[in-house]
C-alpha positions as CSV (number, residue, x, y, z in Angstrom):
1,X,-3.3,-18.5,34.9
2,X,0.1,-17.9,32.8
3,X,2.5,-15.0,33.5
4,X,2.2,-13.8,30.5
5,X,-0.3,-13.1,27.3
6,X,0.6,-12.3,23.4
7,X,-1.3,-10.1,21.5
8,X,-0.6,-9.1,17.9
9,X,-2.4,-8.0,14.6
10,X,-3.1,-9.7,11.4
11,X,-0.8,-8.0,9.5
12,X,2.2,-10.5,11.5
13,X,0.3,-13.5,9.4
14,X,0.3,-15.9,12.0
15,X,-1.7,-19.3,10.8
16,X,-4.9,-20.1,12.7
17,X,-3.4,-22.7,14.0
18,X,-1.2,-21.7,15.8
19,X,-2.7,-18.4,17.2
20,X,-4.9,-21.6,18.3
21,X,-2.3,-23.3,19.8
22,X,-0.7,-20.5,21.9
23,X,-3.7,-18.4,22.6
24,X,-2.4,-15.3,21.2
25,X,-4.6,-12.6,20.4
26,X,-5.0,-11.2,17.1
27,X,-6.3,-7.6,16.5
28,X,-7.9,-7.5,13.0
29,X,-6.6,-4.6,10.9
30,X,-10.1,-2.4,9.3
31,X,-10.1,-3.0,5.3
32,X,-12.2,-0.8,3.2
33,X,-13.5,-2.5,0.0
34,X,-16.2,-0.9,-2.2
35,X,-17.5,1.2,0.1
36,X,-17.7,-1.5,2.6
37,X,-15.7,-1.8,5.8
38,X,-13.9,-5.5,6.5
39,X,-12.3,-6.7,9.9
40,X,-9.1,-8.7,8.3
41,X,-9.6,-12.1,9.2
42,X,-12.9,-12.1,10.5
43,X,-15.3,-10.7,8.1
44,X,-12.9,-11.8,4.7
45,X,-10.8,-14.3,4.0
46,X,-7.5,-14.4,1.8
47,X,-9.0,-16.1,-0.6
48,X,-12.5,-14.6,-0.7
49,X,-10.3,-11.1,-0.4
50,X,-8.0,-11.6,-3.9
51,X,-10.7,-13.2,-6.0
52,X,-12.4,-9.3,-5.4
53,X,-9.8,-7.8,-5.5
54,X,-8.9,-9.0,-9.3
55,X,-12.0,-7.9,-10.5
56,X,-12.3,-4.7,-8.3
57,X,-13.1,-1.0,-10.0
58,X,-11.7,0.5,-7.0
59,X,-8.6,0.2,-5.3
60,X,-9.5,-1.3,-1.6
61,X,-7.4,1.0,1.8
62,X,-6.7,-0.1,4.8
63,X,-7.2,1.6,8.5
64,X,-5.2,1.4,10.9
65,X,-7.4,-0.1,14.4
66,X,-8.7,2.2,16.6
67,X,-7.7,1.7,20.6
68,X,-10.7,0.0,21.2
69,X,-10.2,-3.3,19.2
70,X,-6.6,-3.1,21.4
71,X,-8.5,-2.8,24.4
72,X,-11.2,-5.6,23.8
73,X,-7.6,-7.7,22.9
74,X,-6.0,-7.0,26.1
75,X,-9.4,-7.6,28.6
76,X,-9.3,-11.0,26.6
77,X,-5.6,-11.4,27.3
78,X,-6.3,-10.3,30.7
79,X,-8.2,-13.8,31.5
80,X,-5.4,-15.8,30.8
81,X,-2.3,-13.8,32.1
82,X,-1.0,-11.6,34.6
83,X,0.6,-9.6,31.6
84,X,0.1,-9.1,28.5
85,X,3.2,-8.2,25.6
86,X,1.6,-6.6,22.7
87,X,4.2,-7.0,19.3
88,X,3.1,-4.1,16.2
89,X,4.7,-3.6,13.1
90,X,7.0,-0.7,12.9
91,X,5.5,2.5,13.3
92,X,6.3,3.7,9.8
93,X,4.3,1.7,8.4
94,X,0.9,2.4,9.9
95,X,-0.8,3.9,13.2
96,X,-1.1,0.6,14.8
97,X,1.6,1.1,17.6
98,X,0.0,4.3,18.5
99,X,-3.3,2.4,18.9
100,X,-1.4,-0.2,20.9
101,X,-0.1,2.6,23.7
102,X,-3.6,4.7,23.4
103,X,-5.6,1.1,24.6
104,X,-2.6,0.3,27.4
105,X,-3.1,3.9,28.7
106,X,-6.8,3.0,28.4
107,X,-6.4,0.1,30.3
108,X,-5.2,1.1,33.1
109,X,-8.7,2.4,34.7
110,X,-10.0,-1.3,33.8
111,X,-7.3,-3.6,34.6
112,X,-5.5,-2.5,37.4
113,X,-3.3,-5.7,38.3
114,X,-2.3,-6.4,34.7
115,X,1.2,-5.4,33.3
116,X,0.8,-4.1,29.9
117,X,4.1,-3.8,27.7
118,X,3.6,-2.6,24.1
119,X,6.8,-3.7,21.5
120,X,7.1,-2.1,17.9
121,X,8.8,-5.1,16.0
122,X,11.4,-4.1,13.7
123,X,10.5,-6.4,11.2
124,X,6.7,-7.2,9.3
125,X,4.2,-9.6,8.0
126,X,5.6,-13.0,9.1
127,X,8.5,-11.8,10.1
128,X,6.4,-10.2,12.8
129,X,4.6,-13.6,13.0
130,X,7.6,-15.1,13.7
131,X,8.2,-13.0,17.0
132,X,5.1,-13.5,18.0
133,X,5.4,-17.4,17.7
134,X,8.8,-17.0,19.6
135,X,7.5,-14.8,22.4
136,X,4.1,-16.9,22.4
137,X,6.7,-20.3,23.1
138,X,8.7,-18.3,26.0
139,X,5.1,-17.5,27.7
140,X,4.2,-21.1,27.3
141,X,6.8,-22.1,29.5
142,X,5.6,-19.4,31.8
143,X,8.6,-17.4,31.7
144,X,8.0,-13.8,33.2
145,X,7.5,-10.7,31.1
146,X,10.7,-9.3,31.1
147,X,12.3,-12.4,29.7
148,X,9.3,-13.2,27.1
149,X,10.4,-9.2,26.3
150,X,13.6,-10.6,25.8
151,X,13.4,-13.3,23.7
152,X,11.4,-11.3,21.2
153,X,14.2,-8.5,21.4
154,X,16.5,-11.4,20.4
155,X,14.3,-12.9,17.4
156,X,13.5,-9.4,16.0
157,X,17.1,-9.1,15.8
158,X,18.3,-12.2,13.9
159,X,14.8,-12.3,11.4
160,X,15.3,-11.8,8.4
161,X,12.8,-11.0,5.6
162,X,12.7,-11.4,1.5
163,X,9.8,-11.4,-0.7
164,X,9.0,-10.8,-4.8
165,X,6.2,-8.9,-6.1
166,X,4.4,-10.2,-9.3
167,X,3.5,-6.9,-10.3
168,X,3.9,-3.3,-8.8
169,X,0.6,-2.5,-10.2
170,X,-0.8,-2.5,-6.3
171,X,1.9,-0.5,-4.8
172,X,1.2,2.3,-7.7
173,X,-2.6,1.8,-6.9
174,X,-1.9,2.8,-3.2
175,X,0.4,5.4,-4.0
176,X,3.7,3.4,-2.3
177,X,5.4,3.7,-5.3
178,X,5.4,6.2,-8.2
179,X,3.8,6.2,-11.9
180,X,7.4,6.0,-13.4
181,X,8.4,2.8,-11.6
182,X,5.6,1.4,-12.9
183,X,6.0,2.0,-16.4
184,X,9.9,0.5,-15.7
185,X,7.6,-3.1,-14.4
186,X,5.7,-3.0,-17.3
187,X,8.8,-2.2,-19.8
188,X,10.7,-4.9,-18.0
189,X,8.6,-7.1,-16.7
190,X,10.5,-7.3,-13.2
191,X,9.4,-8.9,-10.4
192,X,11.3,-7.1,-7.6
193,X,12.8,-9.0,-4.3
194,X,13.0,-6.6,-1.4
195,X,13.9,-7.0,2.3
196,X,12.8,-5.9,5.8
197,X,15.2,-5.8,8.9
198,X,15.2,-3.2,11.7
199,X,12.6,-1.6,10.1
200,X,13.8,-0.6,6.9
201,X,12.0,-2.0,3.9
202,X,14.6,-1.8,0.3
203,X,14.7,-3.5,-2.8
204,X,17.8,-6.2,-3.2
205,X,17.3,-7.9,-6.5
206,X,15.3,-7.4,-10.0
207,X,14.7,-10.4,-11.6
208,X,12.4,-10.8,-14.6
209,X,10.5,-13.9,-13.3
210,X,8.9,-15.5,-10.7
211,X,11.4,-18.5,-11.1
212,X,14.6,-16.5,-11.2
213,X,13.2,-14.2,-8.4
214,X,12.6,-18.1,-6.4
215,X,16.2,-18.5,-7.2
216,X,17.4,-15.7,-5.9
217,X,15.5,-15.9,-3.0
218,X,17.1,-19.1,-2.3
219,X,20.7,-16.7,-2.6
220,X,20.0,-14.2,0.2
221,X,18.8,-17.3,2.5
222,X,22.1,-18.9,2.0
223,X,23.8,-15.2,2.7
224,X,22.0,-14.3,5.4
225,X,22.7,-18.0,7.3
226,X,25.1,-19.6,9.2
227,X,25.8,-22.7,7.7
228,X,24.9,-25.6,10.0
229,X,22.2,-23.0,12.4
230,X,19.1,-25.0,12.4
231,X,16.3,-22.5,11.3
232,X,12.8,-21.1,11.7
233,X,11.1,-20.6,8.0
234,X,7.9,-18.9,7.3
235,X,7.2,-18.9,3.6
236,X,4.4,-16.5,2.8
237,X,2.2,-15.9,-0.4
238,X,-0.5,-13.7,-1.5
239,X,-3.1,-16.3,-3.5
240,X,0.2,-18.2,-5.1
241,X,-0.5,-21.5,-3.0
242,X,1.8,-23.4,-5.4
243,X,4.5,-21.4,-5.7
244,X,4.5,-21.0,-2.3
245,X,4.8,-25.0,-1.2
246,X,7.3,-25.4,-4.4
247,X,9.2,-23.0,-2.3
248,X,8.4,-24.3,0.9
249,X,10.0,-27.7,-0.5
250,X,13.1,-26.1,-1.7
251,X,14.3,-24.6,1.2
252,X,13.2,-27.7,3.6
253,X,15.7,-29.7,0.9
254,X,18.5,-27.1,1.0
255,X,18.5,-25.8,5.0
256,X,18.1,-27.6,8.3
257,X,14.7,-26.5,9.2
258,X,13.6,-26.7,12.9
259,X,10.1,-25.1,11.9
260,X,8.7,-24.4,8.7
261,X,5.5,-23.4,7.3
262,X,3.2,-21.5,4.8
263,X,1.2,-18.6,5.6
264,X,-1.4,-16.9,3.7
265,X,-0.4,-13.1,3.3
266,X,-3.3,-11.1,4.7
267,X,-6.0,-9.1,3.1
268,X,-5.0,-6.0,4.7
269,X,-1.2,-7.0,3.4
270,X,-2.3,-8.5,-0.1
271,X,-3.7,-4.7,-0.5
272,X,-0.5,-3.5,-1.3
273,X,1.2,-5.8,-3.2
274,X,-1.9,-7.6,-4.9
275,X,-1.9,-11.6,-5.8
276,X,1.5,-13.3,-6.4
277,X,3.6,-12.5,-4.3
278,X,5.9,-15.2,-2.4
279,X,8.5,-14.9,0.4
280,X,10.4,-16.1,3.2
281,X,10.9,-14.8,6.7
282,X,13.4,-16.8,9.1
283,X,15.9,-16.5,11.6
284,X,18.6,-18.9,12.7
285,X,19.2,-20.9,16.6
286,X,21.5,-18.9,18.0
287,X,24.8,-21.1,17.5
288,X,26.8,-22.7,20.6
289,X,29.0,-20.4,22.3
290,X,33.0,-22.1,21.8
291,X,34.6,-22.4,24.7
292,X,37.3,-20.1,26.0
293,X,40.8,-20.9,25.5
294,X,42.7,-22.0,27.8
């Protein structure tokens, strides 16, 4: 048994592989789609999710989980670890955390020997993958809880997030953004790049294509790195599988990549900002120390 279990939700976009790989737990958001409820991940695909949702009458909502998927989570967890460090997305953005603490409170009559720590993650989607992956590596080497704490601390900290919308038409849907920024996207045509970091989500650039907003893209990587740090690259899409490896390639060619990969955006994501959408979330190695002068 290892020290120490991960547990996340879908909306970190962590590829089945790896949550494979690492055994980390993933709690699957509730989707509501024509009247019918959806468990993210496990009752609809990406793929099977954006072909309804382009011909949907109704917009589809999310729900936030309820303790109880949590708690089934971390008794699952529970078999393979000692502890267990549960990563949400911020709390502004949905109830999850909540749900988090609710099921560790809950836990406690069940599993008494089992440390439960529950982290809101300042960053989202696969940013929030990415800390998970981190924090799933640290456990791997069966580091204790308060360093695997640590080293997603550190990641959360130095990930950074940028991704363009093909249309706002999703956001206005779920009421994130207002009628009259819509009528600006369909005037203009934008395709707006915004960011995530420490839990602030803001728009950085207006392009008027997909290409130009894949170009700019590749502009806040380069100003957001330290030349020569060897990175970690998530590229993300919602149902733009070839836009999303064309940009996979480009950064591979342009930056030192330690890790990169695609990831699907998630049903229970893709809700909100609707097919086409591409991004990146990465962070840098933490560069050598230089030595003190002498």
């Amino acid at each position: 048994m290892k020290k120490v279990a991960i547990v996340t939700d879908t909306t970190a976009c962590v590829p089945p592989e790896q949550v494979a790989r690492y055994g980390i737990e993933v709690v699957p958001v509730q989707l509501v789609f024509e009247d019918r409820s959806y468990r993210d991940g496990i009752d609809i695909s990406p793929t099977e999710f954006y072909s309804l949702l382009r011909r949907a009458r109704k917009t589809p909502t999310t729900s936030s989980s309820s303790p109880e998927p949590y708690l089934a989570a971390y008794r699952r967890a529970s078999r393979m670890a000692s502890s267990i460090l549960c990563l949400t997305e911020p709390a502004r953005f949905s109830a999850m955390l909540d749900s988090a603490r609710v099921a560790a409170k809950m836990s406690g009559d069940i599993l008494h020997d089992v440390a439960i720590e529950v982290m809101e993650c300042t960053t989202a989607a696969a940013g929030q993958g990415l800390v998970a992956l981190a924090a799933a590596r640290a456990a791997a080497l069966d580091r204790p809880l308060e360093e695997v704490k640590e080293v997603a601390r550190n990641i959360m900290s130095r990930t950074h997030l940028f991704a363009a919308l093909d249309t706002l038409e999703y956001l206005v849907r779920s009421g994130r953004v207002p009628q009259a920024a819509h009528l600006v996207n369909s005037l203009l045509s934008i395709k707006p790049i915004f960011t995530l970091n420490h839990g602030d989500a803001r728009t950085v650039a207006l392009p008027r294509t997909m290409k130009s907003a894949a170009n700019r893209m590749m502009k806040l990587m380069e100003g957001a790195v330290v030349k020569g740090v060897p990175l970690h690259v998530a590229v993300m899409h919602a149902d733009a599988p070839e836009q999303a490896a064309a940009l996979k390639d480009r950064v591979a060619s342009r930056f030192d990549c330690r890790e990169i990969f695609i990831t699907e955006f998630t049903p229970v994501m893709g809700v909100h900002t609707g097919p086409g959408l591409i991004g990146v979330a990465f962070y840098g190695e933490e560069a050598p120390q230089s030595p003190p002068a002498v």
